[in-house]
C-alpha positions in Angstrom: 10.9 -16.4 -5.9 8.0 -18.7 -6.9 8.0 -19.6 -2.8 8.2 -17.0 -1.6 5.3 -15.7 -3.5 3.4 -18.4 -2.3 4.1 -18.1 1.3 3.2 -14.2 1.3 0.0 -14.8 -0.4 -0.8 -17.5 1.9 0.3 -15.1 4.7 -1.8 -11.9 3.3 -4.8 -14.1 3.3 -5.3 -14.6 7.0 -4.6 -10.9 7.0 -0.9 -9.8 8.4 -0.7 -6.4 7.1 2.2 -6.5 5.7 2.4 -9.4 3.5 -1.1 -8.0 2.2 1.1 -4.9 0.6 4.1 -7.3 -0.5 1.3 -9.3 -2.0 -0.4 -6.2 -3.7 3.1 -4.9 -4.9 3.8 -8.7 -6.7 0.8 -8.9 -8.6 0.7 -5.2 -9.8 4.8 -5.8 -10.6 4.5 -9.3 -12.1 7.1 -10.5 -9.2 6.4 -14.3 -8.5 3.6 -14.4 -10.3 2.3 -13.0 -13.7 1.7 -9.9 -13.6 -2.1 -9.2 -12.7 -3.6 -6.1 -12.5 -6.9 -7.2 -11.5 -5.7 -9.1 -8.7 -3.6 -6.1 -8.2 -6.9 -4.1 -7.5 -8.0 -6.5 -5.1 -5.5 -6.6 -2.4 -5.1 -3.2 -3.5 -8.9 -2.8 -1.6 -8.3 -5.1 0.8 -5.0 -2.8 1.8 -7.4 -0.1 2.7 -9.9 -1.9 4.7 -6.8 -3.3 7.1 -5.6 0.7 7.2 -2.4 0.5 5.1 -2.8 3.8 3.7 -0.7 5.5 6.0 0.8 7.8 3.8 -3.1 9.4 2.6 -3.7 9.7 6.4 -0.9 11.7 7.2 -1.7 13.7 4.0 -5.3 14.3 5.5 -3.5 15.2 8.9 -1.2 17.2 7.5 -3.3 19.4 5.1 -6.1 19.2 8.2 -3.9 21.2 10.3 -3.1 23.7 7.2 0.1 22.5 6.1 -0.9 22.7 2.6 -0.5 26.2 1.8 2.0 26.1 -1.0 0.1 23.1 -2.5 3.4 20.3 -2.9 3.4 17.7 -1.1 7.3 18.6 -0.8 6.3 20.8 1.9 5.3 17.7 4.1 8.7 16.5 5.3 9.6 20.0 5.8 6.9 20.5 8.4 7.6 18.0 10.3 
């Protein structure tokens, strides 16, 4: 486990995507390394900046284009 940490933290910083959300998900769940939520945070922040929030954008779409009206997010995957 150890490792593998290690080869998705070296992997996360030259800035593949997705080993920068593994990485964020170890720290803030204490997998392969002690849990850290302060380094947590940081990836965390770095997630954004590479556009890894997928899920708030197609929240933002979604209520954009008024799909919103019952106010539950439940309401996404049945708008779609």
């Amino acid at each position: 486990m150890e490792k593998a940490f290690h080869s998705c933290q070296k992997a996360a910083e030259i800035g593949l995507a997705g080993t920068i959300s593994n990485l964020t998900n170890c720290y803030y769940n204490g997998k392969g390394a002690g849990k850290d939520l302060k380094n947590a945070f940081c990836w965390y922040q770095k997630q954004q900046k590479v556009g890894m929030q997928m899920r708030s954008l197609i929240w933002q779409i979604f209520t954009t284009l008024g799909g919103d009206k019952g106010g539950s997010r439940k309401n996404l995957f049945s708008y779609w």
